[in-house]
C-alpha positions as CSV (number, residue, x, y, z in Angstrom):
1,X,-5.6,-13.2,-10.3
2,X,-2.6,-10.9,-11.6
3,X,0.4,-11.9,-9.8
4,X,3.9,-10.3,-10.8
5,X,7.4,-11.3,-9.4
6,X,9.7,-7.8,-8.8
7,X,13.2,-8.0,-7.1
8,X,12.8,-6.6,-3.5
9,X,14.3,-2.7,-3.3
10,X,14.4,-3.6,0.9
11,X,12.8,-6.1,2.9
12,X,9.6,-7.2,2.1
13,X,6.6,-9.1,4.1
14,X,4.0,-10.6,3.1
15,X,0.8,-8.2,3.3
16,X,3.0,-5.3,2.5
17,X,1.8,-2.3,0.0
18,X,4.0,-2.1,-2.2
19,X,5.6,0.8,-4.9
20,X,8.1,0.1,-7.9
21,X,11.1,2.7,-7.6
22,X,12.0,3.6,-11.6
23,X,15.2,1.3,-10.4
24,X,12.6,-1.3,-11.1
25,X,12.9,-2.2,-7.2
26,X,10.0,-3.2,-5.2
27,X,9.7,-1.3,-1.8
28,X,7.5,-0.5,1.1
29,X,4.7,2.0,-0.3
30,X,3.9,5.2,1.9
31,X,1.5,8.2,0.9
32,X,4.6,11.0,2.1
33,X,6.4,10.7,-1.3
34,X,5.3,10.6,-4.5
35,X,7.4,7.8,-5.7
36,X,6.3,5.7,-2.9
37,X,2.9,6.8,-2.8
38,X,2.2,4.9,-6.5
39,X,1.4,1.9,-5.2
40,X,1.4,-1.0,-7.2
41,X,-0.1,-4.1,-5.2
42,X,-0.1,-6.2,-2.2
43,X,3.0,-8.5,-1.3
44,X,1.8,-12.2,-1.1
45,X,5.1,-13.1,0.4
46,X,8.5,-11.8,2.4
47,X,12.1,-11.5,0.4
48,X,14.8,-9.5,1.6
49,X,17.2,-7.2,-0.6
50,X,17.7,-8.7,-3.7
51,X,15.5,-11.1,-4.1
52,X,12.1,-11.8,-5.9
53,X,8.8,-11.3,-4.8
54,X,5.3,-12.1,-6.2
55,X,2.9,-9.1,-6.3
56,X,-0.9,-9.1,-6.2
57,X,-1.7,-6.2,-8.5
58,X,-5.0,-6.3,-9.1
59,X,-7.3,-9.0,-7.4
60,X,-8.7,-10.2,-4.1
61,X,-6.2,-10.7,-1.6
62,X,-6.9,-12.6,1.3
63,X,-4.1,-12.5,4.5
64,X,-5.1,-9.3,6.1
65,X,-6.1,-8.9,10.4
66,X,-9.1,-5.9,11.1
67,X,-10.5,-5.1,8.3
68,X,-14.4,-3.6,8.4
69,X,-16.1,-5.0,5.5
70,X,-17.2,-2.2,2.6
71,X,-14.7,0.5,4.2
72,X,-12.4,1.6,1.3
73,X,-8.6,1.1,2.4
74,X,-6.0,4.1,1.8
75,X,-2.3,3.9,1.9
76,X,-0.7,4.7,5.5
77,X,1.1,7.9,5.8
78,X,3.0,6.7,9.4
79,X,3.5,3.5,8.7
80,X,5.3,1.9,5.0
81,X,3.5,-0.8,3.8
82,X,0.5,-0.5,5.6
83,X,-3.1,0.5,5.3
84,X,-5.3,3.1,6.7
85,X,-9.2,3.7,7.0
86,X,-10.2,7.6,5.6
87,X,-10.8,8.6,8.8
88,X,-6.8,6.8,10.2
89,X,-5.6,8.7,7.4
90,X,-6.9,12.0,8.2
91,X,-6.0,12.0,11.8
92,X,-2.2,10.8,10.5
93,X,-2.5,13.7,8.6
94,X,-3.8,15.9,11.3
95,X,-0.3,15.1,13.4
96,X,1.9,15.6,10.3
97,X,4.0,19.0,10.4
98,X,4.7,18.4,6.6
99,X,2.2,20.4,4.7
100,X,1.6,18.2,1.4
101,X,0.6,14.2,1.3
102,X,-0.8,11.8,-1.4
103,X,-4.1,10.3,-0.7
104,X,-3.8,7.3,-2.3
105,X,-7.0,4.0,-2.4
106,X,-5.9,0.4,-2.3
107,X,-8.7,-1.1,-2.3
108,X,-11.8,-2.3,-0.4
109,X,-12.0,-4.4,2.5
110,X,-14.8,-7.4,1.8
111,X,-14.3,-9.8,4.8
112,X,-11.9,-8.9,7.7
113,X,-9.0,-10.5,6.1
114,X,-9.4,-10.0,2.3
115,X,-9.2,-7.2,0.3
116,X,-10.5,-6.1,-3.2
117,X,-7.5,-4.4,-4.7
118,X,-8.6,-1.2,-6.8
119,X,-5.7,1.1,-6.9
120,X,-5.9,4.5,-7.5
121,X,-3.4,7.7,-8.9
122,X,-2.5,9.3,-5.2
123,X,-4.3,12.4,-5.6
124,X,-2.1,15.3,-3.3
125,X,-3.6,17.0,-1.1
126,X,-2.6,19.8,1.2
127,X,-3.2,21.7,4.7
């Protein structure tokens, strides 16, 4: 398991997607802006401003509620932090009035509360 420790950009919680600023501060991930949309990992635990937190970068995590086994996970464009099935994703995209987004994979879901983390380069993509 590759866990890192990053000092916290905002308030961090636990199961949070999260993106490294080129502060060097960890923050919420969201597939709007490119800086946020380069997702490093999955927070394994809540720190506010200032403080460290561990990272899941590029293993199984296990803490997540929903998931459908096999379906690939994508980085939310509505909400920071979170994930999104393709077909969330699209239909966030669908009610978006801003024209370009970053599709961006996390990882894929193997039980409803773990996930395989295989991040991906947020590819853009436009309407």
């Amino acid at each position: 398991m590759a866990i890192v420790s990053f000092t916290a950009g905002e308030s961090i919680s636990a199961d949070d997607v999260v993106s490294l600023s080129d502060k060097g501060l960890l923050y919420k991930a969201i597939a709007t802006d490119i800086s946020k949309a380069r997702a490093i990992g999955v927070a394994i635990e809540a720190a506010s401003i200032g403080n460290l937190v561990r990272v899941n970068v590029d293993s199984i995590y296990d803490g997540f509620s929903g998931l459908v086994p096999g379906d690939q996970q994508y980085l939310s464009l509505t909400v920071s932090g979170s994930l999104a099935t393709y077909s969330v994703w699209q239909s966030q995209f669908n009610s978006l009035t801003i024209s370009g987004v970053f599709l961006t994979a996390v990882g894929r879901a193997l039980s409803s509360t773990a996930l395989d983390i295989e991040l991906s380069k947020p590819l853009y993509v436009t309407k």
